[in-house]
Backbone bond lengths (Angstrom), bond angles and torsions (degrees), N, CA, C in turn:
res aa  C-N    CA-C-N  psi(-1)  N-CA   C-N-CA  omega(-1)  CA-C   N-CA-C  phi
1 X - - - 1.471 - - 1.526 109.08 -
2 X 1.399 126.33 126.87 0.842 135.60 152.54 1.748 138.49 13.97
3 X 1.249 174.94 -173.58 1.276 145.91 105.19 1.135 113.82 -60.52
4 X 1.403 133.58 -49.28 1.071 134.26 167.67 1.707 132.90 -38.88
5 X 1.271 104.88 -31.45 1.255 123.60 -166.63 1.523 90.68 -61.97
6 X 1.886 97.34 -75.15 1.135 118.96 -144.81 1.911 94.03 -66.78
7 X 1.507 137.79 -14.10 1.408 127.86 175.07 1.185 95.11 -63.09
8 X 1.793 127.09 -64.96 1.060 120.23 -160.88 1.634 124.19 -78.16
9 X 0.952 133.04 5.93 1.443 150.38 -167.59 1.726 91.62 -51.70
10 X 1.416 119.40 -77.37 1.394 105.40 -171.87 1.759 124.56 -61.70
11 X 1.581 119.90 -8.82 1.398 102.08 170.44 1.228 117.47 -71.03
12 X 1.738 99.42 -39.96 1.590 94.27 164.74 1.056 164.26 -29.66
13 X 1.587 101.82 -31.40 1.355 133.42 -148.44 1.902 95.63 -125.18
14 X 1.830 116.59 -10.69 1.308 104.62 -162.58 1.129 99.26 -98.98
15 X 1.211 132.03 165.90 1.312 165.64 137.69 1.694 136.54 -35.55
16 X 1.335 97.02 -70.90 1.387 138.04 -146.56 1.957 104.33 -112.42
17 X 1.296 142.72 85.99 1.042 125.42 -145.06 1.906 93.29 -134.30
18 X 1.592 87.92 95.49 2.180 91.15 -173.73 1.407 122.78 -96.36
19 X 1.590 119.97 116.68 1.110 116.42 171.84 1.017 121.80 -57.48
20 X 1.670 116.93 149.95 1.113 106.20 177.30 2.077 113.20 -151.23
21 X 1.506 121.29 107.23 1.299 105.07 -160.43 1.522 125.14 -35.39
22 X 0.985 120.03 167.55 1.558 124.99 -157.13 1.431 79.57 -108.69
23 X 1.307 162.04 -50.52 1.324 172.58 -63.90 1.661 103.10 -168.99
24 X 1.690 103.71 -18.36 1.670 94.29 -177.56 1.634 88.19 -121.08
25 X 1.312 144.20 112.73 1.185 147.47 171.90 1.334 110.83 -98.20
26 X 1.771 132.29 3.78 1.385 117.05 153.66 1.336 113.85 -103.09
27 X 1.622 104.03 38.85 1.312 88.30 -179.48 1.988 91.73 -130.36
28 X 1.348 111.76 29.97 1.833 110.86 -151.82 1.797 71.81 -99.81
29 X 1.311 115.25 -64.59 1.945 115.52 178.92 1.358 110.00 -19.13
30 X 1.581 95.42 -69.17 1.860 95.43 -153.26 1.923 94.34 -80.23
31 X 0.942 126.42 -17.43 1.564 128.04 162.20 1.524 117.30 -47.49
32 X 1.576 115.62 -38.96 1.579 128.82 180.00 1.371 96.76 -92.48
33 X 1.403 136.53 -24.57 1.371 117.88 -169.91 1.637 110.06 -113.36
34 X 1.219 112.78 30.21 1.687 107.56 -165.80 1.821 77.83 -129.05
35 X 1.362 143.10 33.21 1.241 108.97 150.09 1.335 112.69 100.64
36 X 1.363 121.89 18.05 1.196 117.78 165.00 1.375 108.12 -106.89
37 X 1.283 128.33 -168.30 1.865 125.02 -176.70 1.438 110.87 -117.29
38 X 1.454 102.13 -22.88 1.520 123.78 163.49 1.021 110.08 179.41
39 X 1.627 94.99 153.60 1.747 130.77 -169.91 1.738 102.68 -105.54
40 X 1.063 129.34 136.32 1.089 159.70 104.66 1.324 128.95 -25.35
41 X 1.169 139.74 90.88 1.529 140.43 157.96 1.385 106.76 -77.43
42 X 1.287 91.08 128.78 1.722 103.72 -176.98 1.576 125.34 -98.26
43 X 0.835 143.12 96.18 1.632 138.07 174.33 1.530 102.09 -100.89
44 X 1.100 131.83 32.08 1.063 138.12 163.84 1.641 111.71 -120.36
45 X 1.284 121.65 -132.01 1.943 124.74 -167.23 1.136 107.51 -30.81
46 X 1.380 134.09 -42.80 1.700 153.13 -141.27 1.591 99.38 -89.52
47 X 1.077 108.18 -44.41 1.671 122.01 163.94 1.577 142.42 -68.29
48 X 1.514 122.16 117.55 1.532 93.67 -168.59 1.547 101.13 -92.49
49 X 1.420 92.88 -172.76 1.692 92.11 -157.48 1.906 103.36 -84.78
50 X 1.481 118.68 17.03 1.548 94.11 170.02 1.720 73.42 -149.16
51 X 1.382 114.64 79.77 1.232 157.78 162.24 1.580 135.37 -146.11
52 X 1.220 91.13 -17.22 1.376 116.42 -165.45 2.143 111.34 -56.98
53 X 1.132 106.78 -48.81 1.542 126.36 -152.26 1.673 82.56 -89.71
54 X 1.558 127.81 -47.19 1.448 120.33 -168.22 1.691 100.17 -78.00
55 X 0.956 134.65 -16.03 1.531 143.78 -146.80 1.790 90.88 -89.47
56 X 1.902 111.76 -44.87 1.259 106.94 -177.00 1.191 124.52 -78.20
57 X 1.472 107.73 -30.04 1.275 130.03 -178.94 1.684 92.53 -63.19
58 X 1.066 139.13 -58.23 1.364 130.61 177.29 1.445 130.71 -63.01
59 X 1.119 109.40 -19.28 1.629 112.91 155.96 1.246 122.78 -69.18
60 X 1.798 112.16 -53.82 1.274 123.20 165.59 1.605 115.51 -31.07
61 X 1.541 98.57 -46.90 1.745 95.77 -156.56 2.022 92.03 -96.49
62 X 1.111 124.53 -6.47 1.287 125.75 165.96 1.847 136.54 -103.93
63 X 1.545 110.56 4.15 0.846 114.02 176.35 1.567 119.97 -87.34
64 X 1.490 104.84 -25.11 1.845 111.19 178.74 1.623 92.17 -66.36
65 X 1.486 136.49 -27.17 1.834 101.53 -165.69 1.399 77.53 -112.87
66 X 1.055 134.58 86.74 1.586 149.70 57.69 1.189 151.18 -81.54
67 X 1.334 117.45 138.04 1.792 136.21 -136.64 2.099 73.86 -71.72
68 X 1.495 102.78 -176.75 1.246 133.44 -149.35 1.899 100.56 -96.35
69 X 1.619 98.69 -36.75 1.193 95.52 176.89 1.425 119.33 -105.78
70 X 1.797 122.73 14.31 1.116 110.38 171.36 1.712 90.66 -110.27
71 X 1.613 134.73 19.89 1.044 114.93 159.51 1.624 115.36 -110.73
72 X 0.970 106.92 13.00 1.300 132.71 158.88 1.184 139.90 -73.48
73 X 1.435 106.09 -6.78 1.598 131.30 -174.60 1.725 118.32 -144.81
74 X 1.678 96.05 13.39 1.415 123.34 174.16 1.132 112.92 -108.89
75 X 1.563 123.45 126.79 1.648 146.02 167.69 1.567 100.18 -112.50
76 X 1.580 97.08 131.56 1.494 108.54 175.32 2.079 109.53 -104.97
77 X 1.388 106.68 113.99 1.351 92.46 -170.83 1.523 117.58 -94.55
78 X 1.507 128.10 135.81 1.503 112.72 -143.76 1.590 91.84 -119.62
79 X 1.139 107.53 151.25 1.742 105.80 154.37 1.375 148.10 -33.67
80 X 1.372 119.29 111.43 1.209 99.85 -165.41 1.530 127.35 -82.28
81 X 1.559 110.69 159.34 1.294 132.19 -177.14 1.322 114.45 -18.40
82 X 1.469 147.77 140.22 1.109 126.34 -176.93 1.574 111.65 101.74
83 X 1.763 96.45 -48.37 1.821 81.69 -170.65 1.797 122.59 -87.24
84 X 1.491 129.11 -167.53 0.833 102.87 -168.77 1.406 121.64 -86.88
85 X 1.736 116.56 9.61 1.396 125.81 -153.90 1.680 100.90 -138.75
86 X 1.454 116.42 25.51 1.381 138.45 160.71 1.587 108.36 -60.07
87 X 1.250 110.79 -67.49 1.754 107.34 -163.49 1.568 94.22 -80.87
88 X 1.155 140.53 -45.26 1.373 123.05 -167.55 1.999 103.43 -63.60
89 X 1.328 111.63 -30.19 1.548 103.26 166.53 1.512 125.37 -69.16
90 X 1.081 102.55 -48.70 1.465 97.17 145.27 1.665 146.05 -40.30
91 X 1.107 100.58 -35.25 1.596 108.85 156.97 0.883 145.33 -67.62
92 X 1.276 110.32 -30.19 1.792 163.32 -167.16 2.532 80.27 -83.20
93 X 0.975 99.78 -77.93 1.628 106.48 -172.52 1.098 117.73 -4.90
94 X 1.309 113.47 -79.74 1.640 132.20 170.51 1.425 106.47 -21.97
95 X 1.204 128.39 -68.93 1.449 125.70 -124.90 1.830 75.68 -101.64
96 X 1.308 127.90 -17.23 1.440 140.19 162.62 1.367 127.34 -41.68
97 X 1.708 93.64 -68.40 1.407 101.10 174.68 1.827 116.48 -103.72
98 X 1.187 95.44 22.87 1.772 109.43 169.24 1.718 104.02 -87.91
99 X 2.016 118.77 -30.86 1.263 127.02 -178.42 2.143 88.82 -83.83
100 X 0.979 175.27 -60.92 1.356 156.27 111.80 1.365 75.41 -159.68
101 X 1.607 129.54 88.74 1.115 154.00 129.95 1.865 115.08 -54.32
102 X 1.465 102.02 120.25 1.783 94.77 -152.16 1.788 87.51 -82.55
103 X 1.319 150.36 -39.09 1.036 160.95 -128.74 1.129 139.63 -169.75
104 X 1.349 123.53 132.74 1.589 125.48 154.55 0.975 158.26 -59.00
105 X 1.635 158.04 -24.05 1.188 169.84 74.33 1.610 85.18 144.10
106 X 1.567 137.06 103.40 1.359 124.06 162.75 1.431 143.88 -116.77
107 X 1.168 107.54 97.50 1.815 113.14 -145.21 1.464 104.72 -52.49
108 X 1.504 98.63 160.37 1.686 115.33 170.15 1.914 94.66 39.03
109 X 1.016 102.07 53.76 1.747 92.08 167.82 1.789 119.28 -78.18
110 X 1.134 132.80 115.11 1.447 138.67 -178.17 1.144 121.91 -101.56
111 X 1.399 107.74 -31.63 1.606 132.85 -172.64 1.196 132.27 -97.84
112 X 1.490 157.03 125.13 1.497 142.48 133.77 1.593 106.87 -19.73
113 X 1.516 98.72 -57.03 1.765 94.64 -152.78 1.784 88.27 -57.18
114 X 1.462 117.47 -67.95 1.379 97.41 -180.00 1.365 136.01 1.77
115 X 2.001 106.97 -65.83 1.011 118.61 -159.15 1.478 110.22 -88.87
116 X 1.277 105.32 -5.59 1.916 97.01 177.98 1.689 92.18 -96.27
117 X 1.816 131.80 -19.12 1.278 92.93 169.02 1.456 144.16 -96.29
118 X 1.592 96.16 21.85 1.530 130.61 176.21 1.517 85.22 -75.45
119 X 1.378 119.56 -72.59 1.493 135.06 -171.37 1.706 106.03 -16.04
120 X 1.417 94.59 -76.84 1.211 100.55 -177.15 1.561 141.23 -81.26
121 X 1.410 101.91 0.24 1.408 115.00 158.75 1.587 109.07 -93.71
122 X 0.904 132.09 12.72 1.391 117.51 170.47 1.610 109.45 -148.20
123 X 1.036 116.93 5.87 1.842 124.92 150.80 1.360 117.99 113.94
124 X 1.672 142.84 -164.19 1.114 120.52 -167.02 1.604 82.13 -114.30
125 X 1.247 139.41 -2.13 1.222 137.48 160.92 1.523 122.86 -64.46
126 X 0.961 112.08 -38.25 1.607 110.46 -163.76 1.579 113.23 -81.16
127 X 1.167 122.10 126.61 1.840 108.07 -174.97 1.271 107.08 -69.43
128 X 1.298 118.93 -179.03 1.724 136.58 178.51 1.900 93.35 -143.51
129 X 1.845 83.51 133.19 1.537 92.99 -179.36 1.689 93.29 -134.27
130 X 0.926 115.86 80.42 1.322 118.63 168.78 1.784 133.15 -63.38
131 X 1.574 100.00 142.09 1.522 86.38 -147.97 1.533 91.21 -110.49
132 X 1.532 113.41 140.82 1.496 112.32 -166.76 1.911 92.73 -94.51
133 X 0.938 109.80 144.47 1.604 108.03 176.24 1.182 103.71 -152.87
134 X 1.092 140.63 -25.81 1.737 135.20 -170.05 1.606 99.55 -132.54
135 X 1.660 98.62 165.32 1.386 129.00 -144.20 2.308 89.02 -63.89
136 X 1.457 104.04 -53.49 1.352 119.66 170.35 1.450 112.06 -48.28
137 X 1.766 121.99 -32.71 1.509 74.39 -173.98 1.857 109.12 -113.26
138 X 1.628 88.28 24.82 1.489 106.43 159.54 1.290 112.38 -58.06
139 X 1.248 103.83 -52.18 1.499 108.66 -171.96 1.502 116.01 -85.13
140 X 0.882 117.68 6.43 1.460 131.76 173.41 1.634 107.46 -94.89
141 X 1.478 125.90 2.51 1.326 124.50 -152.15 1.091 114.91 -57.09
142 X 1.331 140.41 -69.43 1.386 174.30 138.81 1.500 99.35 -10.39
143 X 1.492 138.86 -45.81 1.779 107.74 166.81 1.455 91.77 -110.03
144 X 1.499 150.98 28.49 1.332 111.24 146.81 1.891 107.20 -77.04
145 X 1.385 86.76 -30.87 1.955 81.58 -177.27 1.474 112.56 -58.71
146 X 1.578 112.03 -53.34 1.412 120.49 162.00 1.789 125.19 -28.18
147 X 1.354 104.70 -18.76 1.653 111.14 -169.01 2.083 114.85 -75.28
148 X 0.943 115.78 163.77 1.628 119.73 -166.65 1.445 102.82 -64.86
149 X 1.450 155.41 163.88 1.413 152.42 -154.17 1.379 107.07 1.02
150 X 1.160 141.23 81.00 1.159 147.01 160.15 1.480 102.05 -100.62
151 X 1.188 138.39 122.24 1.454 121.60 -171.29 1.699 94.83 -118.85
152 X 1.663 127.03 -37.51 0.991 127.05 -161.34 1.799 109.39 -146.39
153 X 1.188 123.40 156.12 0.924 122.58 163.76 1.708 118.46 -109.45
154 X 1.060 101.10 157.86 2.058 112.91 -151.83 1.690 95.80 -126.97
155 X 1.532 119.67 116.02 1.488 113.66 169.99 1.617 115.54 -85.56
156 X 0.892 128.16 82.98 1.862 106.94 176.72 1.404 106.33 -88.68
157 X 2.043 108.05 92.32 1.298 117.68 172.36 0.999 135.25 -60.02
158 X 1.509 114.48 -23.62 0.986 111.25 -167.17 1.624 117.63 -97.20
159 X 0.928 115.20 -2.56 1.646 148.19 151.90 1.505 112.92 -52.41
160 X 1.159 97.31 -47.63 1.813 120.95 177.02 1.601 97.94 -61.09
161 X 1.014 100.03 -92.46 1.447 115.94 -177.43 1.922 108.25 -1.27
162 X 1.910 89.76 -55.61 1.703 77.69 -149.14 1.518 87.56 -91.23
163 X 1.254 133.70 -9.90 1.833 122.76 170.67 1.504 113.52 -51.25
164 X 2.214 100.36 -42.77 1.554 99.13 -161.79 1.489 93.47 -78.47
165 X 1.172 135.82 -27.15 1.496 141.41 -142.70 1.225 114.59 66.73
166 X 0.934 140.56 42.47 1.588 156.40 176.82 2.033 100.09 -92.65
167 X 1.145 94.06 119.62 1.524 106.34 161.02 1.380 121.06 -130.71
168 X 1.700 95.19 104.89 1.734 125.61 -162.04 1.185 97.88 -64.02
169 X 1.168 116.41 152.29 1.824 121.38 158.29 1.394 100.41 -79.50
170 X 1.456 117.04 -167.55 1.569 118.47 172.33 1.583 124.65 -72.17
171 X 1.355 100.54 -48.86 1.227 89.64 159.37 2.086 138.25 -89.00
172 X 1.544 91.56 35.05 1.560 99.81 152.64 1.804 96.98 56.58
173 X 0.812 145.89 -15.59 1.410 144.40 -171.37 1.844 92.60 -21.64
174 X 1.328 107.10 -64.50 1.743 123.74 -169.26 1.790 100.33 -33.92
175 X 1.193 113.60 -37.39 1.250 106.87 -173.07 1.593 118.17 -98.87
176 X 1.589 136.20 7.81 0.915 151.92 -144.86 1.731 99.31 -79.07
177 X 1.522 111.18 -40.58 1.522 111.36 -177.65 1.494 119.56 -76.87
178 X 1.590 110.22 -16.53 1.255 132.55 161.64 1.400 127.21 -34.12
179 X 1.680 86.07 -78.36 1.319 110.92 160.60 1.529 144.76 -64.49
180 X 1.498 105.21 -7.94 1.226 134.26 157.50 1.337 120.85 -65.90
181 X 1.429 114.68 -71.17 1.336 112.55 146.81 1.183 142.92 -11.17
182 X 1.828 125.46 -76.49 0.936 96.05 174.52 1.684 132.23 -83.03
183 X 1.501 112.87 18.48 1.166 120.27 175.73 1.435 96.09 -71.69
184 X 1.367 121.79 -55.51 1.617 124.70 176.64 1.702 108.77 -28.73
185 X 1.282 86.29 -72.25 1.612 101.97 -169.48 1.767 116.53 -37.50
186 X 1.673 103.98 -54.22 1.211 105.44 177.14 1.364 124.79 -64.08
187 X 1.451 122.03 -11.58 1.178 122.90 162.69 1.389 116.72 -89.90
188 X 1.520 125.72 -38.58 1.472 100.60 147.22 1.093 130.78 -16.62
189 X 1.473 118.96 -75.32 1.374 137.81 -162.29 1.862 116.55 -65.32
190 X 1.392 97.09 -9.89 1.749 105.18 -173.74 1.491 107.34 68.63
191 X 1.624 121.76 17.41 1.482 118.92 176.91 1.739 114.25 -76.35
192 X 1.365 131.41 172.17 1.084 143.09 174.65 1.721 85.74 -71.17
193 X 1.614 87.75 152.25 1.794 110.31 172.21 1.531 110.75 -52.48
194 X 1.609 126.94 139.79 1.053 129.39 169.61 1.180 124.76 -27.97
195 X 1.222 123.02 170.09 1.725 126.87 153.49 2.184 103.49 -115.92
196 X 1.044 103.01 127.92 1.527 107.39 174.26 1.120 107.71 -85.53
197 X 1.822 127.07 179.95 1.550 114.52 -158.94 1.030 106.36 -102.83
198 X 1.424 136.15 -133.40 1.543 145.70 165.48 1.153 110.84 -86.38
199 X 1.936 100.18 154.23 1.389 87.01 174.45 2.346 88.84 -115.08
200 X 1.329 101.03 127.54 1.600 103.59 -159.00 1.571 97.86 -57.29
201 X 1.278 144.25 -21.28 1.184 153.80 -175.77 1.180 122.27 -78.48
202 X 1.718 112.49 76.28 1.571 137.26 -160.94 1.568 99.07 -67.47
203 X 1.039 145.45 -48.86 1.392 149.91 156.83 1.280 132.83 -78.24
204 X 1.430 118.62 5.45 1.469 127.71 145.86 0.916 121.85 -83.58
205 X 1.352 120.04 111.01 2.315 129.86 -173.67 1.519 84.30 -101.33
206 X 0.948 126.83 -19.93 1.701 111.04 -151.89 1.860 92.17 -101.26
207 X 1.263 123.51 -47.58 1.681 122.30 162.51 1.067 113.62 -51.96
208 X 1.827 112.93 -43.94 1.641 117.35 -177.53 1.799 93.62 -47.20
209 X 1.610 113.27 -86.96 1.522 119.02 -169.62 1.255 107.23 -37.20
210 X 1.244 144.36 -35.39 1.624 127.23 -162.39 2.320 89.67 -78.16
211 X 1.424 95.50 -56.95 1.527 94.31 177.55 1.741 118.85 -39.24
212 X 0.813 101.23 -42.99 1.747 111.83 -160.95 1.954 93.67 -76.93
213 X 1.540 101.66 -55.27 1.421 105.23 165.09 1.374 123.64 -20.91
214 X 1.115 102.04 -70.98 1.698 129.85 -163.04 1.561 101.17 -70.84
215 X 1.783 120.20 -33.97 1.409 115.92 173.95 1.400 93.19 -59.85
216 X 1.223 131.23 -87.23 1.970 139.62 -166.30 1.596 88.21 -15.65
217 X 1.268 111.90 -81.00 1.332 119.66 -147.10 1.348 110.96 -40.73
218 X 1.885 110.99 -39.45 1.386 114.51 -168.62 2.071 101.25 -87.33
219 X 0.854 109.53 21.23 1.371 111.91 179.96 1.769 130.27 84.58
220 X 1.851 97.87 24.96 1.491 90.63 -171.60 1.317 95.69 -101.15
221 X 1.585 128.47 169.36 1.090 141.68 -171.01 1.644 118.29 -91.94
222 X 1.163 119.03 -5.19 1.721 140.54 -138.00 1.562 119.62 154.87
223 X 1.576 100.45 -177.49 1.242 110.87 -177.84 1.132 115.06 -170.77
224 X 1.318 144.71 155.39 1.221 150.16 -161.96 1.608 106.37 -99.60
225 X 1.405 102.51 148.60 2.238 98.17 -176.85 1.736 92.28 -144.63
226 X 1.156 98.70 168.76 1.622 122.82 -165.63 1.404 109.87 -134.82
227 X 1.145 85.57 15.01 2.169 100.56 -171.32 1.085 107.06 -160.13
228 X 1.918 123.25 117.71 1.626 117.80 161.85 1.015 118.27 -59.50
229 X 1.553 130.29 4.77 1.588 129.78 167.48 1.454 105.65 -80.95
230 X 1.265 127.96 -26.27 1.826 120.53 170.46 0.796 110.94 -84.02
231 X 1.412 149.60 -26.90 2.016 136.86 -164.62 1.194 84.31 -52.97
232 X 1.616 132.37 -56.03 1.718 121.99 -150.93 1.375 103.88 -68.99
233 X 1.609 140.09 -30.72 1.014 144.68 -151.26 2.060 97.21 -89.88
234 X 1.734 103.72 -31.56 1.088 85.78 -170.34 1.246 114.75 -113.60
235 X 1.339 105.71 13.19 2.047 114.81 172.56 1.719 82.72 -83.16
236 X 1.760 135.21 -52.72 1.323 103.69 -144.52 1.434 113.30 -82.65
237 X 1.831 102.69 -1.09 1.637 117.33 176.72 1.899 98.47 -69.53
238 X 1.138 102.02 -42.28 1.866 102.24 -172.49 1.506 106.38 -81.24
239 X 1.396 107.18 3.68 1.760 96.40 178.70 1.363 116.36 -94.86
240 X 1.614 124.61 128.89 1.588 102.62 168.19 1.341 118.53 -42.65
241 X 1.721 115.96 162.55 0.966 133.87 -171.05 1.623 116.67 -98.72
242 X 1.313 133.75 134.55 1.363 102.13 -164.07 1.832 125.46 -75.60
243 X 1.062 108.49 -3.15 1.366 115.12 150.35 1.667 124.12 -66.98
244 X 1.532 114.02 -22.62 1.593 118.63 165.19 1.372 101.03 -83.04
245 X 1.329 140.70 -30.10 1.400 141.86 -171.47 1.300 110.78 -72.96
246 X 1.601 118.52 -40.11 1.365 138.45 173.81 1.462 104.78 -55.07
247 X 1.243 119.00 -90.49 1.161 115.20 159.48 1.569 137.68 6.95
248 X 1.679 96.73 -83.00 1.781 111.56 168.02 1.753 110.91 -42.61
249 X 1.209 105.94 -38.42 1.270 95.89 -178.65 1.232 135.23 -87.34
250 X 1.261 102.90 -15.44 1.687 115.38 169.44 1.783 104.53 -73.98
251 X 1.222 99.78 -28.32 1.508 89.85 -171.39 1.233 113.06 -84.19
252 X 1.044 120.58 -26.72 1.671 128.67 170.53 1.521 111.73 -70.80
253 X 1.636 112.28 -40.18 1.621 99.19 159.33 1.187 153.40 -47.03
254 X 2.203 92.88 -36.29 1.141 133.65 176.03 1.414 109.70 -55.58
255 X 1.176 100.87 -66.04 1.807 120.47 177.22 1.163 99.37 -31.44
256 X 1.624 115.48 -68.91 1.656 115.88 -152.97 1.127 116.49 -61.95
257 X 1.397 107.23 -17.80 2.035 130.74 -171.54 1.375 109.16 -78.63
258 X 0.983 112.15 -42.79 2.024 145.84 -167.60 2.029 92.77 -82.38
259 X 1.023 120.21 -58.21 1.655 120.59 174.20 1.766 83.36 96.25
260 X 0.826 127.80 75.64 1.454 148.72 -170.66 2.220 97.09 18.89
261 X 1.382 104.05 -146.87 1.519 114.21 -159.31 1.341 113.00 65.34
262 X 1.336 118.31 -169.56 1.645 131.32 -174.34 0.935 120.51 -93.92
263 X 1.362 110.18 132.48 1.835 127.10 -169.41 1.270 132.06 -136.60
264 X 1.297 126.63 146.65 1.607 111.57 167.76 1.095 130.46 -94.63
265 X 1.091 154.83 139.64 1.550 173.09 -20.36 1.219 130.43 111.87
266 X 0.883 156.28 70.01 1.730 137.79 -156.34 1.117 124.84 50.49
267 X 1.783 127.71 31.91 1.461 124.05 177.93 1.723 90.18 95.54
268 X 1.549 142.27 -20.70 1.343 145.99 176.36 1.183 133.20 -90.56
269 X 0.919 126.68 136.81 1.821 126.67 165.86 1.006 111.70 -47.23
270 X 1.140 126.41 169.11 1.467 141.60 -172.86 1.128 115.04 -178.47
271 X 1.650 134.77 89.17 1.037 147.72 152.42 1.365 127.86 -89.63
272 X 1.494 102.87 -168.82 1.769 110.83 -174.30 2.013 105.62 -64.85
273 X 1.287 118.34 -22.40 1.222 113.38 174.05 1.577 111.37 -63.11
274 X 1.260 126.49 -62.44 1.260 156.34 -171.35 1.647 94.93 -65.51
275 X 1.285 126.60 -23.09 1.103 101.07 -179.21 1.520 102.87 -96.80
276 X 1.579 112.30 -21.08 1.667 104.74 162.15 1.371 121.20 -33.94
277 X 1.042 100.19 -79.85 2.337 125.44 165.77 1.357 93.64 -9.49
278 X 1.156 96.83 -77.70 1.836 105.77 -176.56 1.525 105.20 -41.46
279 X 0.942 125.77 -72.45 1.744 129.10 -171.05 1.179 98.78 -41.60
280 X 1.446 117.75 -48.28 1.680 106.40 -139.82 1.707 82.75 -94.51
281 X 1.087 140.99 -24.33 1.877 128.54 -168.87 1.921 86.77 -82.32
282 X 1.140 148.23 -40.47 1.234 135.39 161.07 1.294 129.32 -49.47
283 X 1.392 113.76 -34.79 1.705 105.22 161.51 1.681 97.27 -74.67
284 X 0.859 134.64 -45.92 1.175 129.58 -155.30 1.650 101.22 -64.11
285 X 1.360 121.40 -7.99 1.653 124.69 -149.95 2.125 77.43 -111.90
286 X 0.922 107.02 -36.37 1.835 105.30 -179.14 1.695 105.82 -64.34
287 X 1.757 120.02 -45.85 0.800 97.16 -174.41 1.618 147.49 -45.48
């Protein structure tokens, strides 16, 4: 496998994706060990703006005393392009993903060029998860996914919201083609399933689960949290159910029984599509 592969293997595979300020470094430990699949260091939202320069300097000087495999499951998310603390994060990359920094997190992304000079300031190892938030880099969909380490695509809706001027109800319906999209796109692109955004309601589990719900259903892979009290709420929303597990496995039994072609199932068809579904909610049941 690849080097690349094997750095990025667990964003791929996560769920659960927790910010965490770049500015508080005793809080990056219990951030990796409270249950999320990956953390995010933020030098972006989490940061104020004459915080900015000490925030890197503290990652820098706190990312070596962490072990190999909890920086392995760490994305640092940087400022975006444009602002005034873009190229010094960028500089910052290297010496980032030289400690085996698994990822990128790259705000307001609009651009390719952007994303190849993330690329190359931070190595051919490190992924790029670029985060769509404005009306531009909607329309950019199709070659930012298209771009070199792109591993995932990142919704920051609520970013969306106030570029398009759209004011969502709760259940977001307004943004549904949005989010459609870039589910499209990432399958264009052969990328891992989206990540959806936050849900701002740190003590709502019960909005959290309907949100996180409604991401799976619409085809995202994950979702982003602002609280180690949601990773758990939104890994067990992305986990099959053991009635979907039940299922997968009968049908894969079925198959092997059947000597593959088309079959019925519970009163259902069951073909080579359906037997994908099946495969893929069983890895998903290991994770």
């Amino acid at each position: 496998m690849p080097e690349a592969a094997i750095t990025t293997a667990p964003l791929a595979a996560a769920r659960s994706f927790l910010f965490v300020p770049a500015n508080r470094p005793e809080r990056y430990a219990k951030a990796l060990a409270c249950g999320a699949d990956a953390v995010i260091i933020d030098l972006e939202d989490a940061v104020a703006p004459a915080d900015k320069l000490l925030a890197r300097q503290v990652l820098l000087a706190a990312a070596p005393g962490l072990d190999a495999a909890q920086r392995g499951r760490l994305l640092v998310r940087i400022n975006a392009a444009g602002t005034p603390w873009h190229a010094d994060d960028l500089a910052a990359l290297g010496d980032l993903a030289a400690l085996g920094i698994a990822g990128v997190m790259v705000s307001k992304a609009e651009s390719p060029a952007t994303l190849a000079g993330v690329a190359a300031a931070a190595g051919p190892a490190c992924a790029l998860l670029p985060m769509i938030e404005s009306v531009a880099g909607f329309d950019a969909l199709d070659a930012l996914a298209a771009s070199p380490q792109v591993l995932r695509l990142a919704f920051g809706h609520l970013d969306f919201q106030a570029d398009a001027g759209l004011a969502c109800g709760l259940d977001e319906s307004e943004l549904m083609p949005v989010r459609l999209a870039l589910v499209l796109a990432t399958r264009r692109a052969g990328l891992v399933a989206p990540l959806d955004g936050i849900s701002p309601g740190t003590q709502d589990t019960a909005q959290l689960g309907l949100d996180a719900a409604r991401s799976r259903r619409g085809g995202f892979g994950g979702k982003l949290c602002i609280h180690p009290a949601q990773a758990g709420v939104v890994n067990a929303a992305f986990a099959p159910s053991a009635q979907e597990i039940d299922w997968a496995r009968r049908v894969q039994a079925a198959w092997a029984a059947a000597g593959g072609g088309v079959f019925s199932l519970d009163g259902r068809m069951v073909d080579a599509l359906v037997l994908r579904l099946a495969q893929r909610t069983l890895a998903q049941a290991v994770r």
